[in-house]
Z-matrix of the N, CA and C atoms (Angstrom, degrees):
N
C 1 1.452
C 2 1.511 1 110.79
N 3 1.276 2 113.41 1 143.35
C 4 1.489 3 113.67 2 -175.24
C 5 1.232 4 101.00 3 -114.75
N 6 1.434 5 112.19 4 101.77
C 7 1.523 6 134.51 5 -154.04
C 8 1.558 7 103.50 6 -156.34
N 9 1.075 8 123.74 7 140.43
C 10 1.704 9 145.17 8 175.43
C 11 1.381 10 132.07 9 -148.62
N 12 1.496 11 125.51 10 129.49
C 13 1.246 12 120.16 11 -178.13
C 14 1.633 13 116.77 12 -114.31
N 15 1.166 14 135.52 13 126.90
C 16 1.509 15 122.98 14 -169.96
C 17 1.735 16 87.50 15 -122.30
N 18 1.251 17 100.83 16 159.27
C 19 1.401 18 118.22 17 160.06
C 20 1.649 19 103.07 18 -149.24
N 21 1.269 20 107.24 19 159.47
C 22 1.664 21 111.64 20 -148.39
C 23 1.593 22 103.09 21 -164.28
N 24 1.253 23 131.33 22 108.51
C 25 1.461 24 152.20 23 -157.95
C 26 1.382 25 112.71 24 -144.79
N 27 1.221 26 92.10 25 100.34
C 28 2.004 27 129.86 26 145.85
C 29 0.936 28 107.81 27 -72.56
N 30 1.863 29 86.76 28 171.80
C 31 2.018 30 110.35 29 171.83
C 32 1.501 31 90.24 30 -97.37
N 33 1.953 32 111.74 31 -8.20
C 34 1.460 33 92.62 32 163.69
C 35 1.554 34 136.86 33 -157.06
N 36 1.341 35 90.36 34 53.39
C 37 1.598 36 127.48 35 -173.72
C 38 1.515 37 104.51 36 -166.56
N 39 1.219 38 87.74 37 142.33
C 40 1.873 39 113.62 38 163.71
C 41 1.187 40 109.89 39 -148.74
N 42 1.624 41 122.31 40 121.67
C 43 1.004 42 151.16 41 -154.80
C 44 1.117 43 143.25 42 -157.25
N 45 1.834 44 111.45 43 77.92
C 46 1.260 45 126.77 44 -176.35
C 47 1.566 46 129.32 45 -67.92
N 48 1.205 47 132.50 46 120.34
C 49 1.760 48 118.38 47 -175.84
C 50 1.542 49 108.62 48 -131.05
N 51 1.209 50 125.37 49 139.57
C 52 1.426 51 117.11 50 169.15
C 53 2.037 52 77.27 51 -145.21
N 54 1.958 53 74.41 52 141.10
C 55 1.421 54 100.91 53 170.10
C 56 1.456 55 114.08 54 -135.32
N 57 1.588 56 111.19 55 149.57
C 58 1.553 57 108.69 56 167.86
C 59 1.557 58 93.45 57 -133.05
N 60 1.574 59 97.51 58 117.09
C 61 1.528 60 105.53 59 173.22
C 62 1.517 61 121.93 60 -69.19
N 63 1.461 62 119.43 61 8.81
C 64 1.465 63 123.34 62 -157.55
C 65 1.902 64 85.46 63 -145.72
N 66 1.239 65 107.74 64 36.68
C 67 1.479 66 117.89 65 159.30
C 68 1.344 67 132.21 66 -88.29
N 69 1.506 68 125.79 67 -178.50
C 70 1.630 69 118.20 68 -176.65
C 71 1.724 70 96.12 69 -101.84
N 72 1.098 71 142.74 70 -30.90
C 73 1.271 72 131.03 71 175.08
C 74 1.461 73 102.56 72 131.95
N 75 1.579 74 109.97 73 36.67
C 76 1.388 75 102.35 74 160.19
C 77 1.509 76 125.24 75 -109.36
N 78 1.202 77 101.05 76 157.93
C 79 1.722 78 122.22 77 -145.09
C 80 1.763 79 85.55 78 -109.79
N 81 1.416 80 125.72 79 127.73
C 82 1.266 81 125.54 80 124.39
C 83 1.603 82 136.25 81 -110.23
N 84 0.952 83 114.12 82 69.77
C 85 1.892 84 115.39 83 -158.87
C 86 1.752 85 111.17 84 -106.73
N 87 1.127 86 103.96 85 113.99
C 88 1.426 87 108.17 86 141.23
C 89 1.563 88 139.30 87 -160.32
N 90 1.363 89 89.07 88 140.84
C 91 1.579 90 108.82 89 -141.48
C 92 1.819 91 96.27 90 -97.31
N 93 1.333 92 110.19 91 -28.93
C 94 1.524 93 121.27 92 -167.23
C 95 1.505 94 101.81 93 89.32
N 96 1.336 95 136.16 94 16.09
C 97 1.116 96 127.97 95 151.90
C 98 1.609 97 124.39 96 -141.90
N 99 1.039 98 102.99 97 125.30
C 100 2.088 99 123.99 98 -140.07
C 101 1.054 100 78.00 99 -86.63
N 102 1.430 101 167.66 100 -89.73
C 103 1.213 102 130.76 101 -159.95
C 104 1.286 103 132.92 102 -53.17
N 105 1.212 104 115.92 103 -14.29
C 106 1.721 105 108.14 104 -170.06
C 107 2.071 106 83.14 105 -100.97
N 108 1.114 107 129.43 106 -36.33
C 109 1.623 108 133.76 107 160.59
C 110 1.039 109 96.97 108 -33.01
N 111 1.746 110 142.42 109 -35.54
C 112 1.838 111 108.13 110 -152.39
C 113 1.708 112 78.10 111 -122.18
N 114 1.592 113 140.85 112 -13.97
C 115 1.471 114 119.53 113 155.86
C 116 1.216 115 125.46 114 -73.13
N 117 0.906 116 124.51 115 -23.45
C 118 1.517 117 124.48 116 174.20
C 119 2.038 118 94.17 117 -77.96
N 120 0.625 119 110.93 118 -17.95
C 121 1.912 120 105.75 119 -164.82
C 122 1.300 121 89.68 120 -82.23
N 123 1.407 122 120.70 121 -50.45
C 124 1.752 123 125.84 122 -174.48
C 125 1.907 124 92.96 123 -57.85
N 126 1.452 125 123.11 124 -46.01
C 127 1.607 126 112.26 125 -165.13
C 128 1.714 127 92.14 126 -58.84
N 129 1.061 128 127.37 127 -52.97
C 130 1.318 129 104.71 128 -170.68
C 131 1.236 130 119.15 129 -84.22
N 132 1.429 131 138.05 130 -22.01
C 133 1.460 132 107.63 131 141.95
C 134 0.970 133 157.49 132 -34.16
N 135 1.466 134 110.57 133 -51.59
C 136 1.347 135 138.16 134 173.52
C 137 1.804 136 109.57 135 -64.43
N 138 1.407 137 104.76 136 -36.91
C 139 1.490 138 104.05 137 -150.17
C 140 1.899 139 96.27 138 -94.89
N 141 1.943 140 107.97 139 -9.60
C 142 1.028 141 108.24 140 -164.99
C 143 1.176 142 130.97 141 60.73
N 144 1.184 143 103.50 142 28.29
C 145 1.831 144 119.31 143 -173.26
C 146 2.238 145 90.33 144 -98.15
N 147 1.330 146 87.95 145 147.78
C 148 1.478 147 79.27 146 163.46
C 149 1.818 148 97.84 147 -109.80
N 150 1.781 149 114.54 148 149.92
C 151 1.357 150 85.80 149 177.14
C 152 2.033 151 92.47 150 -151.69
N 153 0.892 152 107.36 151 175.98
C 154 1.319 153 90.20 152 -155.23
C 155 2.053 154 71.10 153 -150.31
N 156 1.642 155 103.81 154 120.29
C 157 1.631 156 96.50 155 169.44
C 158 2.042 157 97.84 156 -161.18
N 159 1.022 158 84.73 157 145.56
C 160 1.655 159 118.76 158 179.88
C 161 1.737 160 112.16 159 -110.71
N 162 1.257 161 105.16 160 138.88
C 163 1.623 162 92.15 161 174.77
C 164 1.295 163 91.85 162 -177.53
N 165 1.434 164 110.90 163 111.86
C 166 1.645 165 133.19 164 164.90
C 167 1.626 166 108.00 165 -91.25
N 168 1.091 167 104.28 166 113.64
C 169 2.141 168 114.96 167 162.14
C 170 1.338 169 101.50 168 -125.77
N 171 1.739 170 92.34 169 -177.96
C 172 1.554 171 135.49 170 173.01
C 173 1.619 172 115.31 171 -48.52
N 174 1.639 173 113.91 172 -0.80
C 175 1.007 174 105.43 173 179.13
C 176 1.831 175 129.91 174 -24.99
N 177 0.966 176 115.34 175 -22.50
C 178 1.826 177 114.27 176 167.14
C 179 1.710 178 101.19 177 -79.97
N 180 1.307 179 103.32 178 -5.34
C 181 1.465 180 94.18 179 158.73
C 182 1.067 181 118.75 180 -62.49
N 183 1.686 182 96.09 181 -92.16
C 184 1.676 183 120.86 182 -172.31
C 185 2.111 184 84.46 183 -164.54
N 186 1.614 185 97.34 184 172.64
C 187 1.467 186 106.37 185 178.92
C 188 1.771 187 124.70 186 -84.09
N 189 1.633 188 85.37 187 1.20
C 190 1.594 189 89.55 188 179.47
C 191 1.879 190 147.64 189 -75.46
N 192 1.140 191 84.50 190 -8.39
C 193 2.046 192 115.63 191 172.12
C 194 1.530 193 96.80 192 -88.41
N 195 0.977 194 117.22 193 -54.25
C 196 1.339 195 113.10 194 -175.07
C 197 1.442 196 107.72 195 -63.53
N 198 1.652 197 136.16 196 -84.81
C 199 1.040 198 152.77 197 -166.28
C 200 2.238 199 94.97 198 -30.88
N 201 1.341 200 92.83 199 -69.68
C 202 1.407 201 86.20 200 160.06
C 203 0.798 202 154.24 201 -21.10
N 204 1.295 203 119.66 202 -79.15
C 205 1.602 204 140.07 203 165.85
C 206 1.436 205 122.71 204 -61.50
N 207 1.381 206 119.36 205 -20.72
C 208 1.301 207 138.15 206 150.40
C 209 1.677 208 113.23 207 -58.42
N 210 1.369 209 130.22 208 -43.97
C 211 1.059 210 132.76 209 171.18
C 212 1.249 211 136.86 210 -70.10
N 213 1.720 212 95.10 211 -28.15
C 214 2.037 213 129.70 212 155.16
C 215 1.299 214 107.32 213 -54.20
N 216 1.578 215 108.86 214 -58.88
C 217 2.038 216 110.58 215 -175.73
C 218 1.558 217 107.32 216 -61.48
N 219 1.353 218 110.19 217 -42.03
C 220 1.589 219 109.98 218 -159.49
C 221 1.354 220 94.67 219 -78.03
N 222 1.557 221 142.72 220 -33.72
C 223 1.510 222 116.37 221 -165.22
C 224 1.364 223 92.33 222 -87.89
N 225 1.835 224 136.18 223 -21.95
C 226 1.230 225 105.80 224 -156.60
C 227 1.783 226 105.95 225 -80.18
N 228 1.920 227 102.86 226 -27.65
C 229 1.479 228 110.49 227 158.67
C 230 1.244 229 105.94 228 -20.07
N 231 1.954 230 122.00 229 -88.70
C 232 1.072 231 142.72 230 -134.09
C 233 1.861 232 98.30 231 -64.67
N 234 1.593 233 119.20 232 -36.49
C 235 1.067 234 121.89 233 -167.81
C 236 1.419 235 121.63 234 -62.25
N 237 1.734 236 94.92 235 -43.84
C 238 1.167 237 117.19 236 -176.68
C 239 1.906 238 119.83 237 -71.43
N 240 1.323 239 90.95 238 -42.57
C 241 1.926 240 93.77 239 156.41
C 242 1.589 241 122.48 240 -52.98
N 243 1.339 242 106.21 241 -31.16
C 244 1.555 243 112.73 242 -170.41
C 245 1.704 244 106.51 243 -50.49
N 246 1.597 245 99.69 244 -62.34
C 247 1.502 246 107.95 245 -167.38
C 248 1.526 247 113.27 246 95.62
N 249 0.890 248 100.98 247 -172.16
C 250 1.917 249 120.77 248 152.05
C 251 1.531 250 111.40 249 -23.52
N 252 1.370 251 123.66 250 -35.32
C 253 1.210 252 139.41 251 -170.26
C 254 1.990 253 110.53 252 57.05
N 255 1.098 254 98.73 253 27.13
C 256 1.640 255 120.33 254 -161.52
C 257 1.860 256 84.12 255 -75.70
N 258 1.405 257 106.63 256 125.56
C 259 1.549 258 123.03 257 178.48
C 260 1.782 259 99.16 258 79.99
N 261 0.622 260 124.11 259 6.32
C 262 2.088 261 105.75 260 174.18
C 263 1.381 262 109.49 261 -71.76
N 264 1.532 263 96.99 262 145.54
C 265 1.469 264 100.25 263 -178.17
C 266 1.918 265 98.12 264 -56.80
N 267 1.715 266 121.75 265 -43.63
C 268 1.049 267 129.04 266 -169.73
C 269 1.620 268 120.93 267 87.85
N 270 1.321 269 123.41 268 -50.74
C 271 1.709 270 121.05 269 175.41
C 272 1.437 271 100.48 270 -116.17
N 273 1.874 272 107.41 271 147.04
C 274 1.121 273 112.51 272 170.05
C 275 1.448 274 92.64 273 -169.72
N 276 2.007 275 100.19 274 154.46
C 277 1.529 276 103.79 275 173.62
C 278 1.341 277 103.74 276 -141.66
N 279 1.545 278 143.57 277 176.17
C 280 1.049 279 162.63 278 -112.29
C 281 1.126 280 136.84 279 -177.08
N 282 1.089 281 145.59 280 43.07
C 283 1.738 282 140.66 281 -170.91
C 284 2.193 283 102.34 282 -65.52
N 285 1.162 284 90.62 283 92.95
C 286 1.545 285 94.60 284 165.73
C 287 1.647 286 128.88 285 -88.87
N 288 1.093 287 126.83 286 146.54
C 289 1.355 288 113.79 287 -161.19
C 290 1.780 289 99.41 288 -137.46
N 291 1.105 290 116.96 289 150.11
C 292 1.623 291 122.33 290 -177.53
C 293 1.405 292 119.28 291 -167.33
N 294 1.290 293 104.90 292 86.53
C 295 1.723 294 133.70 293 -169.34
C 296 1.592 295 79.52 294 44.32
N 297 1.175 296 128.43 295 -142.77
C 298 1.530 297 130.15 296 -149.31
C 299 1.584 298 115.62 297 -58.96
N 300 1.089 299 136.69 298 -16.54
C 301 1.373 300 149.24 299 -159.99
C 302 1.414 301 102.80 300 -93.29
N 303 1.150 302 99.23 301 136.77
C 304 1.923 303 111.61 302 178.08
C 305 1.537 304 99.18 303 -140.89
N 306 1.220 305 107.18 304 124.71
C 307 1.468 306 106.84 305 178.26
C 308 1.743 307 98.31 306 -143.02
N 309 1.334 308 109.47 307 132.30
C 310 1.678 309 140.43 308 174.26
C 311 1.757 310 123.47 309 -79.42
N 312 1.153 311 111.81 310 101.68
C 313 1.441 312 105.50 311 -171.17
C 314 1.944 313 111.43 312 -123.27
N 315 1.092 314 113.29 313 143.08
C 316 1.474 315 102.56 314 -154.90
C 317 1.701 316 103.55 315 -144.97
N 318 0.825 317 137.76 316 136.41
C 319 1.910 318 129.13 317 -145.60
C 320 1.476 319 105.56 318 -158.11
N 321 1.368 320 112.40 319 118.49
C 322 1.402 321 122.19 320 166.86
C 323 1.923 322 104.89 321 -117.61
N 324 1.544 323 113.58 322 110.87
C 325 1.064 324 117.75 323 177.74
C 326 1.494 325 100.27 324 -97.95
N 327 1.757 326 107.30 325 85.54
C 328 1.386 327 124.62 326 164.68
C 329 1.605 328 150.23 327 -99.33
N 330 1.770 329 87.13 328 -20.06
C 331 1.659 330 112.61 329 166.60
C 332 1.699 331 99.26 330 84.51
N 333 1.680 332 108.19 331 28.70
C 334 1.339 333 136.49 332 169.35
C 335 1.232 334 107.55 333 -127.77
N 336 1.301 335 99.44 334 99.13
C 337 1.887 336 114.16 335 171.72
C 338 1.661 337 115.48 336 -54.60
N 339 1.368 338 132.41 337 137.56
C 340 1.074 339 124.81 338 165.81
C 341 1.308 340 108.62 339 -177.92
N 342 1.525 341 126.96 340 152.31
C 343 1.467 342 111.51 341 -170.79
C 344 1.613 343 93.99 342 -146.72
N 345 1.139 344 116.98 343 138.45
C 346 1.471 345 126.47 344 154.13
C 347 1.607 346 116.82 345 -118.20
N 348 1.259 347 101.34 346 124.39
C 349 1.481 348 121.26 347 -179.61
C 350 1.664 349 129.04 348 -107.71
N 351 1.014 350 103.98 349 108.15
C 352 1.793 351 91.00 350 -164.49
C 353 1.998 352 85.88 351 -127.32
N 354 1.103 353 103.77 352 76.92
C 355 1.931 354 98.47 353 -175.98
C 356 1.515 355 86.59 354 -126.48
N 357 1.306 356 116.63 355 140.36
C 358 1.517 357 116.39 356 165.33
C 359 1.416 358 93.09 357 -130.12
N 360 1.673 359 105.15 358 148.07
C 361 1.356 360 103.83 359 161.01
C 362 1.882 361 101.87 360 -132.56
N 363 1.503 362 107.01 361 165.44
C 364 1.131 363 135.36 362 -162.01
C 365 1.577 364 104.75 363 -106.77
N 366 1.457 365 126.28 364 -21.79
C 367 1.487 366 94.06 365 149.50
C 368 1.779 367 113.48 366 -142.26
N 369 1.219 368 150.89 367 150.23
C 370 1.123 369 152.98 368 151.97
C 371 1.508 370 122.43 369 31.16
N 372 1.613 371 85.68 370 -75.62
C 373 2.049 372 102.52 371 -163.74
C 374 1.894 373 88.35 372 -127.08
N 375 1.504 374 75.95 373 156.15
C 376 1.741 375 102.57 374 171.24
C 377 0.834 376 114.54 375 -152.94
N 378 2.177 377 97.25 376 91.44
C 379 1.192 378 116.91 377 -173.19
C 380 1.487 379 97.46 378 94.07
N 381 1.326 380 119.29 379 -129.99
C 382 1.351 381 127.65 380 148.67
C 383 2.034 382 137.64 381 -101.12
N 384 1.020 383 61.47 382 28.08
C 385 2.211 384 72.05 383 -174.69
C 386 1.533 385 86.81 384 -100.06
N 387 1.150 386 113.32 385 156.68
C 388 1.057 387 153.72 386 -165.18
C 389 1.947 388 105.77 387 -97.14
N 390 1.289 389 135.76 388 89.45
C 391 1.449 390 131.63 389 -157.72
C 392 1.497 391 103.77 390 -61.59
N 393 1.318 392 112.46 391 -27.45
C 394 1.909 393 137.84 392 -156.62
C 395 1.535 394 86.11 393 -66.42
N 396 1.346 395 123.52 394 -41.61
C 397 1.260 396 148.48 395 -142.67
C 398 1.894 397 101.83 396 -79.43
N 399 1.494 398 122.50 397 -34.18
C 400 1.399 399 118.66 398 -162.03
C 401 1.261 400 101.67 399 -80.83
N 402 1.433 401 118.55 400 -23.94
C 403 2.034 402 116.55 401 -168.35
C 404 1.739 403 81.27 402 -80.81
N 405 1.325 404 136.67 403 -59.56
C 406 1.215 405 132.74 404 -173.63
C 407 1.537 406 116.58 405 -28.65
N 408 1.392 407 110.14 406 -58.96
C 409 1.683 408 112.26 407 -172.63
C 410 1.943 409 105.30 408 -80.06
N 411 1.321 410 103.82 409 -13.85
C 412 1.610 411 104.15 410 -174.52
C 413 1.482 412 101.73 411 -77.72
N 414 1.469 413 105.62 412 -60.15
C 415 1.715 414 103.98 413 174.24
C 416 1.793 415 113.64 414 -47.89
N 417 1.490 416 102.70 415 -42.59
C 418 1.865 417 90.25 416 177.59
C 419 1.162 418 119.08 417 -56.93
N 420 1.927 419 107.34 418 -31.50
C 421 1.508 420 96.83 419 177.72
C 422 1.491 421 129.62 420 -61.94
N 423 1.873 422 100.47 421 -47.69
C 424 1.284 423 79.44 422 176.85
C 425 1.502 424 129.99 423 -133.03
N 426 1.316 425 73.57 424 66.84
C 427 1.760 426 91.97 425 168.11
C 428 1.780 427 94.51 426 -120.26
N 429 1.092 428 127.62 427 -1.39
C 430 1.664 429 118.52 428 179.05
C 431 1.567 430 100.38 429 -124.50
N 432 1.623 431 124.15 430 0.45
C 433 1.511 432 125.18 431 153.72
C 434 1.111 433 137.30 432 -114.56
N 435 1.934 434 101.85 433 22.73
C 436 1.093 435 155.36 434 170.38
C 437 1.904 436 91.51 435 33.16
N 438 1.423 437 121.70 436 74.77
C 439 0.982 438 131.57 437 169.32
C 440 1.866 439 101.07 438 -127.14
N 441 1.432 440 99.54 439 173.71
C 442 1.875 441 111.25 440 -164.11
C 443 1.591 442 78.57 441 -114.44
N 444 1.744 443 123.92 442 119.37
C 445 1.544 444 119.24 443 -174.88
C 446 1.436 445 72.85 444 -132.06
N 447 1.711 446 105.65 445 138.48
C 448 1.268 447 133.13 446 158.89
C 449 1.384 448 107.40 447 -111.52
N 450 1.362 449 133.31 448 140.07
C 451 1.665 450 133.53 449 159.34
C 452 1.173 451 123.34 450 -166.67
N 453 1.314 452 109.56 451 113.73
C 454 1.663 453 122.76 452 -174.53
C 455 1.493 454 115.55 453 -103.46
N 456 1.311 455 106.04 454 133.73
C 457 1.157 456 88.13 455 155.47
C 458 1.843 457 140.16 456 -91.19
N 459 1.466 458 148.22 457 103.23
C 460 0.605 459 147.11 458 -123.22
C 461 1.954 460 104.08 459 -87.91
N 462 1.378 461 115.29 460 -47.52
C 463 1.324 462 121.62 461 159.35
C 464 1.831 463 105.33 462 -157.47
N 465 1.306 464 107.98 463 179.17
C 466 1.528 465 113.96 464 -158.68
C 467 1.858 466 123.13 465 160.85
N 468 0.942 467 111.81 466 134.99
C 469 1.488 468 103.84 467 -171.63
C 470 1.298 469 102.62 468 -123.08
N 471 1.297 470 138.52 469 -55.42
C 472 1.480 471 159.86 470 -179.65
C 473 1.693 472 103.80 471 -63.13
N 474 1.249 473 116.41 472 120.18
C 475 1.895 474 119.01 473 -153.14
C 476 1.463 475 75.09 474 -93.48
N 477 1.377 476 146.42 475 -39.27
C 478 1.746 477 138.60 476 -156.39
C 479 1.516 478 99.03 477 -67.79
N 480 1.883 479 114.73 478 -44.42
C 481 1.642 480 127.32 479 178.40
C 482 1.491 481 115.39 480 -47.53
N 483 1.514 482 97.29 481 -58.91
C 484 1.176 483 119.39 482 -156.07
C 485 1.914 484 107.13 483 -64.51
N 486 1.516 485 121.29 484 -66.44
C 487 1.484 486 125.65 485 126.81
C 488 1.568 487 129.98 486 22.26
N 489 1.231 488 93.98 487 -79.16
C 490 2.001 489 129.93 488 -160.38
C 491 1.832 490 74.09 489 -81.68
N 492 1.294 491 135.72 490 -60.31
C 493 1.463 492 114.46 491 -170.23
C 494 1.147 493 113.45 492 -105.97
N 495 1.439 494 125.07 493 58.91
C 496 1.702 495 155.75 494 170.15
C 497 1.955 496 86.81 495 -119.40
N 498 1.349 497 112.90 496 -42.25
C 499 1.353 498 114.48 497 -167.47
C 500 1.443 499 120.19 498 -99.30
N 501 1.393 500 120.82 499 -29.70
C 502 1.437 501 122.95 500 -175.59
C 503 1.493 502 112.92 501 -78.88
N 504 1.666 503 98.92 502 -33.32
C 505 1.648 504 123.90 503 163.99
C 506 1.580 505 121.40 504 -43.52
N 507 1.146 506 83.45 505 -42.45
C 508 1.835 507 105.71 506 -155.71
C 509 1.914 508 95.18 507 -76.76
N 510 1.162 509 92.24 508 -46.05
C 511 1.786 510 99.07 509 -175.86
C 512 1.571 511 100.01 510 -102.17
N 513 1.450 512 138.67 511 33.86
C 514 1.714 513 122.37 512 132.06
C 515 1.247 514 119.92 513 -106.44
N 516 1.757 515 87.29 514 -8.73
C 517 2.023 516 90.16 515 175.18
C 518 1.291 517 101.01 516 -88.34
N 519 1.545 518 129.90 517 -41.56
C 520 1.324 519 116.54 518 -168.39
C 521 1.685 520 110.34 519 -58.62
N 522 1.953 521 109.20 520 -54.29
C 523 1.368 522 99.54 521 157.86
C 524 1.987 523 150.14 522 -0.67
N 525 1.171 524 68.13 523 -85.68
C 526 1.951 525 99.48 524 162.75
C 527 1.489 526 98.66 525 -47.11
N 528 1.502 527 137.78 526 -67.53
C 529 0.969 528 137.46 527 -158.68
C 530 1.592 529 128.66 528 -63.46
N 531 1.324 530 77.50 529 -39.92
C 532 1.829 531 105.91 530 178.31
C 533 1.778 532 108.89 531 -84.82
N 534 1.149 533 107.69 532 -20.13
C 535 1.862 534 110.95 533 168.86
C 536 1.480 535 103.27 534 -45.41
N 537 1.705 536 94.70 535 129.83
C 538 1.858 537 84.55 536 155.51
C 539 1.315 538 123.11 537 -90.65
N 540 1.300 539 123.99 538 144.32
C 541 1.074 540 145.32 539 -152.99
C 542 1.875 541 100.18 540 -103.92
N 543 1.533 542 120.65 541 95.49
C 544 1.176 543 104.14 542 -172.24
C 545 1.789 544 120.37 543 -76.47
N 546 1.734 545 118.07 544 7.99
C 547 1.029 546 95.79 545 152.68
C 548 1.259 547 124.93 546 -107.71
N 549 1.079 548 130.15 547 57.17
C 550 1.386 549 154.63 548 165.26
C 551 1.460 550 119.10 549 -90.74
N 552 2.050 551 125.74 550 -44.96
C 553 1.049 552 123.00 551 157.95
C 554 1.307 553 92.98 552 87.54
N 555 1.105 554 135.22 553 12.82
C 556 1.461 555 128.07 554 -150.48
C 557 1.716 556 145.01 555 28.21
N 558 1.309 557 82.79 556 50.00
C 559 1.768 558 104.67 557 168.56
C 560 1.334 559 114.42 558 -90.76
N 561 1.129 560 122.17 559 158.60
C 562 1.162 561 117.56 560 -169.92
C 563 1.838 562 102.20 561 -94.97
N 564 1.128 563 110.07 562 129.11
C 565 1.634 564 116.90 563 178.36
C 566 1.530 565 132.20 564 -49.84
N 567 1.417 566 113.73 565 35.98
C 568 1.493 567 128.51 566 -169.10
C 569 1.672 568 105.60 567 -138.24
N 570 1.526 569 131.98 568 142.83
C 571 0.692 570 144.94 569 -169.04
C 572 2.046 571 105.32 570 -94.66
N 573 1.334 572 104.90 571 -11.07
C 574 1.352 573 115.21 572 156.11
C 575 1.215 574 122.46 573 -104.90
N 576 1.679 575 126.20 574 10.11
C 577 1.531 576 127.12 575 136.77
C 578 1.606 577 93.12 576 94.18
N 579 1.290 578 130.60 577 4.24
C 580 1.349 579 127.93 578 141.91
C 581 1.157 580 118.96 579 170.95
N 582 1.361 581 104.17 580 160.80
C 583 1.494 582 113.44 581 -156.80
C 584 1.523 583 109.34 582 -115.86
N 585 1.418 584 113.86 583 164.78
C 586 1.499 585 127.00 584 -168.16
C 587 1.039 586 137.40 585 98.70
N 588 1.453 587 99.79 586 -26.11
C 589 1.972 588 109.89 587 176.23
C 590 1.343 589 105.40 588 -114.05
């Protein structure tokens, strides 16, 4: 089973995650903040990941240790489920759509961190999350699930749309990527015979 559990302890985060990438798409999350609770709930729906995560912060801070460090637990989870990555399809992309919102997501699961971000939003908060806040937990993801994540948004008016398909995006490409690929035989998808190091 390609399954992983991380737990991850600050002076200002605590942050439990277990994932099974070969799940039905159930969500147990709470983070103490209900918007970033119902995007992360869509990644494992969408992404068919089952994932099960806890995470107490500084919230009398601000939402930013958390959102973070949540994005630290979940890629090193996701990395650590991967394995060998022996049979992955490895590339995949995404045009997601949500009444006006079109957002582009594009995925090399190489064990080469890198992120391109092209999301603008039009006001501050959504709801109460912090908008500044989504490139923050995207870069933790994958720079600690050491994957190359591209995602634009292409157009969009509604900041909840626009958001929600930064996330539904994010988990049909990762999906796709993480499929095994049965003509693969279980080799690993690199012409230097493995990936990550």
């Amino acid at each position: 089973m390609r399954s992983a559990r991380i737990e991850r302890k600050t002076k200002e985060t605590e942050i439990a995650v277990a994932i099974d990438l070969d799940g039905t798409g159930r969500g147990a999350i709470a983070t103490g903040i209900g918007f970033f609770d119902h995007m992360l709930d869509q990644l494992a729906r969408h992404g068919l990941f089952d994932i099960e995560l806890t995470a107490r912060g500084d919230l009398h801070i601000d939402q930013h240790h958390t959102v973070e460090d949540t994005g630290i637990a979940l890629g090193l989870a996701f990395r650590k489920a991967l394995g060998g990555m022996a049979g992955i399809t490895r590339y995949a992309d995404t045009h997601l759509a949500m009444d006006e919102a079109l957002t582009r997501c594009a995925v090399d699961v190489s064990g080469r961190p890198y992120l391109v971000w092209k999301v603008g939003f039009s006001r501050p908060k959504v709801g109460d999350f912090d908008t500044e806040l989504f490139r923050e937990f995207f870069q933790a993801f994958a720079q600690n699930a050491a994957i190359t994540l591209h995602i634009e948004n292409l157009y969009g008016e509604n900041n909840h749309h626009i958001a929600e398909t930064c996330f539904k995006a994010l988990a049909r490409t990762l999906r796709a990527a993480v499929a095994i690929d049965p003509r693969q035989e279980g080799r690993v998808p690199s012409t230097k015979g493995k990936l990550g190091d």
